[in-house]
ROBADREN-148453 format. One record per atom (N, C-alpha, C, O): atom name; x, y, z. Coordinates in steps of 0.05 Angstrom, whole numbers. Layout:
N
CA_X_Y_Z
...
END
This chain:
53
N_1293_2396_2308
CA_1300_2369_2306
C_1325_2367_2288
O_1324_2368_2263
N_1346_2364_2304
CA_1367_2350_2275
C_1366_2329_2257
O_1357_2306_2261
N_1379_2341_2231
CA_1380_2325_2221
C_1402_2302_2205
O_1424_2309_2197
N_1391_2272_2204
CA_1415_2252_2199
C_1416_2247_2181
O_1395_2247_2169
N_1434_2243_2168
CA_1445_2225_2138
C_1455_2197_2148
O_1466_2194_2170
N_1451_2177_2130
CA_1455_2155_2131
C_1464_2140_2103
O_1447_2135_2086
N_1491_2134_2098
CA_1505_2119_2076
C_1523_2100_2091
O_1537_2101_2110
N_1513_2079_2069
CA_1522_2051_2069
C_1543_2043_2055
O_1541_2050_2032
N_1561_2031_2059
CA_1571_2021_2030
C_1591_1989_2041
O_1606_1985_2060
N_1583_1973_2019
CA_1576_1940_2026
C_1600_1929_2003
O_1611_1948_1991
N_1606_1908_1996
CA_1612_1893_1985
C_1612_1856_1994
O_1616_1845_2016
N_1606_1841_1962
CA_1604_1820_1962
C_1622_1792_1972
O_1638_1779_1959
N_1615_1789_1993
CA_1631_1759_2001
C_1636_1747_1986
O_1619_1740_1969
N_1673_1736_1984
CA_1689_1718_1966
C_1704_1710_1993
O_1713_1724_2011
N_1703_1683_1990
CA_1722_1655_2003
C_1753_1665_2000
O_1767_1669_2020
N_1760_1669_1973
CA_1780_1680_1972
C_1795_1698_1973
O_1818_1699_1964
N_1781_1715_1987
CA_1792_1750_1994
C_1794_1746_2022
O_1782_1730_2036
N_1819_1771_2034
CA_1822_1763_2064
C_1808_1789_2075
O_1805_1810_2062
N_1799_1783_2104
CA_1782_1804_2116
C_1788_1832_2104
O_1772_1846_2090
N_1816_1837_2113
CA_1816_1876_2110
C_1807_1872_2088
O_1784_1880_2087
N_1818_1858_2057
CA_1812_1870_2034
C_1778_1875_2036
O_1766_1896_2031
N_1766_1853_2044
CA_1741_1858_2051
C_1720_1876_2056
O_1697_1882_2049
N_1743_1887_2078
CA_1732_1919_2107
C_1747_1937_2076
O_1728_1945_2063
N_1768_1943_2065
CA_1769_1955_2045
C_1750_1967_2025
O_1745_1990_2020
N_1742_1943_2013
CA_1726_1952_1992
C_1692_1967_1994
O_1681_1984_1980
N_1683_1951_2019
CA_1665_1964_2042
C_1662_2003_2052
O_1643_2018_2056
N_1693_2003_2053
CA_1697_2028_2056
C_1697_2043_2035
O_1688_2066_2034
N_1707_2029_2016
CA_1719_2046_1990
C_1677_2050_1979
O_1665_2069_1970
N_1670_2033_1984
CA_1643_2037_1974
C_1628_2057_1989
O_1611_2072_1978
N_1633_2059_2019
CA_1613_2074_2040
C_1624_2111_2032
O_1609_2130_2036
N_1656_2112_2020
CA_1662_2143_2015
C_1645_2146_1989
O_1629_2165_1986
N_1650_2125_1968
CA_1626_2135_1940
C_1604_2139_1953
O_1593_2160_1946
N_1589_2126_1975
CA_1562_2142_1974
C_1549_2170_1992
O_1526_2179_1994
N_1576_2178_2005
CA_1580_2197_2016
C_1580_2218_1990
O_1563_2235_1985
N_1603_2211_1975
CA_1614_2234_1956
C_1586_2240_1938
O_1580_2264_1934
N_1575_2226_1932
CA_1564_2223_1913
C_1524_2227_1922
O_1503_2220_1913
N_1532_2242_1943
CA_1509_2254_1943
C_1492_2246_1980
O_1480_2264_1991
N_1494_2224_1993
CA_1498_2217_2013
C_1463_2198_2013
O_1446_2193_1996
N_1464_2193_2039
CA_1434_2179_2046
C_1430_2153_2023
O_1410_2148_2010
N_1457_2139_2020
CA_1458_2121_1992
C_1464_2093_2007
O_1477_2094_2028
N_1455_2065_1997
CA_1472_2051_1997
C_1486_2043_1970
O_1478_2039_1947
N_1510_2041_1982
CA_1525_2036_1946
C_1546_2003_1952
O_1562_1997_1969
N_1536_1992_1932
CA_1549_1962_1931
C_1589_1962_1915
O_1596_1966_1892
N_1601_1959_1931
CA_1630_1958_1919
C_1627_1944_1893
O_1614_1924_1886
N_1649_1966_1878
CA_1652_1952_1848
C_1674_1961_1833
O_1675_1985_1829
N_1699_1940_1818
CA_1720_1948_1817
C_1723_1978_1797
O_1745_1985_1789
N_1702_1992_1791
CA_1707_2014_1781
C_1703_2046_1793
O_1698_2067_1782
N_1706_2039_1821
CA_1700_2062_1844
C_1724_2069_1840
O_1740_2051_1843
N_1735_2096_1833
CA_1760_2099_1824
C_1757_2133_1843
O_1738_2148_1839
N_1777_2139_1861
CA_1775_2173_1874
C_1792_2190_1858
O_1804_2175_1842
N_1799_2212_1854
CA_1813_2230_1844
C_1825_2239_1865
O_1812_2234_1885
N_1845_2249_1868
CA_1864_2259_1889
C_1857_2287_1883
O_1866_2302_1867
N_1828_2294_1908
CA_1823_2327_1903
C_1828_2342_1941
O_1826_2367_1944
END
């Protein structure tokens, strides 16, 4: 049987943000819960910072 991993990564609806930034931060959240171990959901937050490795 193979097996799946499943990571999420979400951020919070603002009126004032435009879609991509939106789909952005979403993403920027779905690679933290990849990196960081996987099978995660992780909520966007302005201190998700990557290292250029």
């Amino acid at each position: 049987m193979p097996k799946f991993t499943v990571s999420i990564g979400y951020c919070d609806y603002d009126d004032n943000v435009d879609v991509k930034e939106l789909i952005n931060k979403a993403d920027l959240a779905l690679y933290e819960s990849k990196r960081t171990g996987r099978n995660k959901v992780t909520r966007y937050k302005d201190s998700i910072i990557f290292a250029n490795s």
